[in-house]
ZALUMPA-437542 format. One line per field, with one value per residue: residue number from 1; chain; x, y, z of N, C-alpha, C in turn. Coordinates in steps of 0.05 Angstrom, whole numbers. Layout:
N
seq	c(NUM; ...)
mol	c(A; ...)
n.x	c(X; ...)
n.y	c(Y; ...)
n.z	c(Z; ...)
ca.x	c(X; ...)
ca.y	c(Y; ...)
ca.z	c(Z; ...)
c.x	c(X; ...)
c.y	c(Y; ...)
c.z	c(Z; ...)
This chain:
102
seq	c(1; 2; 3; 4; 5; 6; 7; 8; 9; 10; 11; 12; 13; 14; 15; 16; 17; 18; 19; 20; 21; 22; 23; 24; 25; 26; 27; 28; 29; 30; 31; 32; 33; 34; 35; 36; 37; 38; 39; 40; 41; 42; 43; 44; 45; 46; 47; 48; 49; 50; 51; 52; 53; 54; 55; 56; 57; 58; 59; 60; 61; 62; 63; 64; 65; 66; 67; 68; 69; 70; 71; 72; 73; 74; 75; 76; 77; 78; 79; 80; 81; 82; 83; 84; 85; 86; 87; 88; 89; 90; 91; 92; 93; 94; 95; 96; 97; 98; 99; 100; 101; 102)
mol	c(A; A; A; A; A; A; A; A; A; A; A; A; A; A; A; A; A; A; A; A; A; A; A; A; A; A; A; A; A; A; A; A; A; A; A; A; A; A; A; A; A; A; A; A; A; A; A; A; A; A; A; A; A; A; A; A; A; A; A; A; A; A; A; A; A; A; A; A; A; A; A; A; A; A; A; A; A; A; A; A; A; A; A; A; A; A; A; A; A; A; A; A; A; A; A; A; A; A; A; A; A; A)
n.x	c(17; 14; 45; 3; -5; -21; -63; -97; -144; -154; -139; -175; -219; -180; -148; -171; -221; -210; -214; -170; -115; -70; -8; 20; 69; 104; 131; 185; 208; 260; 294; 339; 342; 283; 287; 319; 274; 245; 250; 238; 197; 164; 173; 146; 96; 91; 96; 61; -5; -48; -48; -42; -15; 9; 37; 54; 69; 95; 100; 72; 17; 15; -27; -45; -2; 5; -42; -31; 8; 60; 128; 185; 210; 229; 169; 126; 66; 26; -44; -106; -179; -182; -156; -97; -45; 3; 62; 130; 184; 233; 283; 264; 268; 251; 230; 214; 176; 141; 135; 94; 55; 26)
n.y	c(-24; 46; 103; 160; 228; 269; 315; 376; 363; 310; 287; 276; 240; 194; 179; 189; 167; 116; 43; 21; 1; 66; 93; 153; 191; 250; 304; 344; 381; 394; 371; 325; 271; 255; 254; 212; 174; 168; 123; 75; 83; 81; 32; 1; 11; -13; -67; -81; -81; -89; -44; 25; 79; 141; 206; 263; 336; 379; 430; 449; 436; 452; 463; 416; 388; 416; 407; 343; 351; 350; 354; 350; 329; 269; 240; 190; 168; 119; 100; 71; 64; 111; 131; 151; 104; 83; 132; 145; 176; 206; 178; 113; 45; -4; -50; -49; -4; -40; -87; -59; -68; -108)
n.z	c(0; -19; 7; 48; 29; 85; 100; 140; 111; 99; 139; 185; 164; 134; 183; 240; 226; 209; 195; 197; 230; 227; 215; 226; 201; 234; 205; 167; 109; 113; 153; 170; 206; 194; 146; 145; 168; 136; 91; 116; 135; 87; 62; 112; 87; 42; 56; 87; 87; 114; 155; 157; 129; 142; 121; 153; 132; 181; 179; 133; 156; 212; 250; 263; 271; 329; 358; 360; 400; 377; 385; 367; 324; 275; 290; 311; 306; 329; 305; 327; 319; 313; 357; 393; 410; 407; 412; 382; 388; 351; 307; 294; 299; 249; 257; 324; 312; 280; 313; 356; 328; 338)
ca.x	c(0; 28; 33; -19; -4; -42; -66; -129; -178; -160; -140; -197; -225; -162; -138; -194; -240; -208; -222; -145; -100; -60; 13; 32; 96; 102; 165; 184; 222; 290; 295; 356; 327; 267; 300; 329; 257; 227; 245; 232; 167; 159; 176; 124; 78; 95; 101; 37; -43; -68; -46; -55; 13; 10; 58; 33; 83; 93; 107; 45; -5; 20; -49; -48; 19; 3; -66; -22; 30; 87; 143; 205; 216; 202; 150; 117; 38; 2; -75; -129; -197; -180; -145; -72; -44; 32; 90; 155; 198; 261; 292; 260; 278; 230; 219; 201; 150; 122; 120; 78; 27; 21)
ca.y	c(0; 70; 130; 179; 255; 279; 341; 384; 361; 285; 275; 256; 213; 174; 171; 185; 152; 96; 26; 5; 16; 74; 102; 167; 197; 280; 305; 365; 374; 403; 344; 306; 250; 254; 245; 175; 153; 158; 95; 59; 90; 68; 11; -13; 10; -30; -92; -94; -81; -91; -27; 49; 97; 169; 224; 293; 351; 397; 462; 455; 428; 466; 455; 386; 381; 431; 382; 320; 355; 344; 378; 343; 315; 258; 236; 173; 163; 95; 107; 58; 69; 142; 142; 149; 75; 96; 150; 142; 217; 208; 159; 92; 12; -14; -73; -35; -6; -70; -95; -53; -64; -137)
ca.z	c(0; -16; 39; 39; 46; 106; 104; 145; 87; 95; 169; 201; 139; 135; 208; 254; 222; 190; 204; 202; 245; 216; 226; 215; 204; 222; 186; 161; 87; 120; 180; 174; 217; 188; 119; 151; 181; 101; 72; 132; 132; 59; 64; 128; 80; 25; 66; 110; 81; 133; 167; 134; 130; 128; 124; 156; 140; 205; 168; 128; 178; 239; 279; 274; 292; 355; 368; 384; 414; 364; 403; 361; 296; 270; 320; 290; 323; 316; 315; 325; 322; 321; 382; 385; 425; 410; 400; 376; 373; 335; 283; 307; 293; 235; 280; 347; 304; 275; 341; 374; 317; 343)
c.x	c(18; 19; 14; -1; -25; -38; -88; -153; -181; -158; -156; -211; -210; -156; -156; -212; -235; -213; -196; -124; -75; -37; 16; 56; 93; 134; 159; 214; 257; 301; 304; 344; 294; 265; 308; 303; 245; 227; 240; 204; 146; 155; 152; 100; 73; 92; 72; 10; -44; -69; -47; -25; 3; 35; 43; 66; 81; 84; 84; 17; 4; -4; -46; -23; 15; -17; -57; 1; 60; 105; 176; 193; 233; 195; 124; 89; 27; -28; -87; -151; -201; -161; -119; -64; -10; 48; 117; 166; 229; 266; 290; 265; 255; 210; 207; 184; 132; 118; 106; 41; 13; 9)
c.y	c(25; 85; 150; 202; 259; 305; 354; 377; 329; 277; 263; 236; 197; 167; 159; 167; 122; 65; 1; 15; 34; 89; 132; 181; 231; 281; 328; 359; 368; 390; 319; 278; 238; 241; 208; 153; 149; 136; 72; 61; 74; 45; -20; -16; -3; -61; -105; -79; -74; -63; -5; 59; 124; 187; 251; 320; 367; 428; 465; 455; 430; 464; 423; 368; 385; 409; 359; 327; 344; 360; 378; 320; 289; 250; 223; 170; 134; 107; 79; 73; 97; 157; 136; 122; 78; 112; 137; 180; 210; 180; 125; 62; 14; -45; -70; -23; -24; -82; -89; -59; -95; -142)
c.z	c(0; 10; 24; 55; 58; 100; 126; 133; 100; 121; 185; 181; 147; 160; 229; 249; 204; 209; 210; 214; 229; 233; 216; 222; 204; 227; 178; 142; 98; 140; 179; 179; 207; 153; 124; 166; 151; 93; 96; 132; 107; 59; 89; 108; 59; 34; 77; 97; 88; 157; 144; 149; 116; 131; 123; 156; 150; 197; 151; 135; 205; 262; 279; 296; 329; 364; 380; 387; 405; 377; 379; 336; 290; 293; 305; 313; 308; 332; 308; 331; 331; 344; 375; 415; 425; 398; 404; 370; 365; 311; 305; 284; 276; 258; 304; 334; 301; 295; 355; 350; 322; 361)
C-alpha cells in the first residue's frame, strides 16, 4: 500500500476515522532525521495491508501538529480506532514499530 499525504482536508477521513489501524509519520522537508525515518516509513507500508501509512508535514499542517502535541521531529503516532495507542519521537527501529502493531 502506498503513503498517503495527510493534510487538514484528509486527516480525520483517513486517520480518525479509519477502520485500520493507521501510522503516521510527522516530518518536516529540512529534518535530517526525518529524511532517515522515510524509507523505513515506505517501506512498512509497502510490506503490510493490513495497516494504513500516512505522512503529515509539520510546516504545512501546523495545527495538527500543535493538536497531538508534536514537540520534536520525526514523532511517528500509531492510531487505532482514532485514538492514538503509541509514539515514537526520533529515528526509530522498523521492528520496534512492527512490534507494537502486534
Amino acid at each position: 500500500m502506498s503513503v498517503l499525504k495527510l493534510t487538514s482536508d484528509n486527516f480525520e477521513p483517513e486517520v480518525l476515522n479509519s477502520d485500520k489501524t493507521t501510522i503516521v509519520d510527522f516530518y518536516a522537508d529540512w529534518c535530517t532525521p526525518c529524511k532517515m525515518m522515510s524509507p523505513i516509513i515506505d517501506n512498512i507500508a509497502e510490506e503490510n495491508n493490513n495497516i494504513k501509512v500516512g505522512k503529515l508535514n509539520v510546516d504545512e499542517e501546523e495545527n495538527i501538529a500543535i493538536k497531538y502535541n508534536v514537540m520534536s521531529i520525526p514523532t511517528i503516532i500509531i492510531f487505532k480506532d482514532g485514538k492514538e495507542i503509541k509514539r515514537f519521537v526520533g529515528v526509530t527501529n522498523k521492528e520496534v514499530i512492527l512490534n507494537e502493531l502486534k
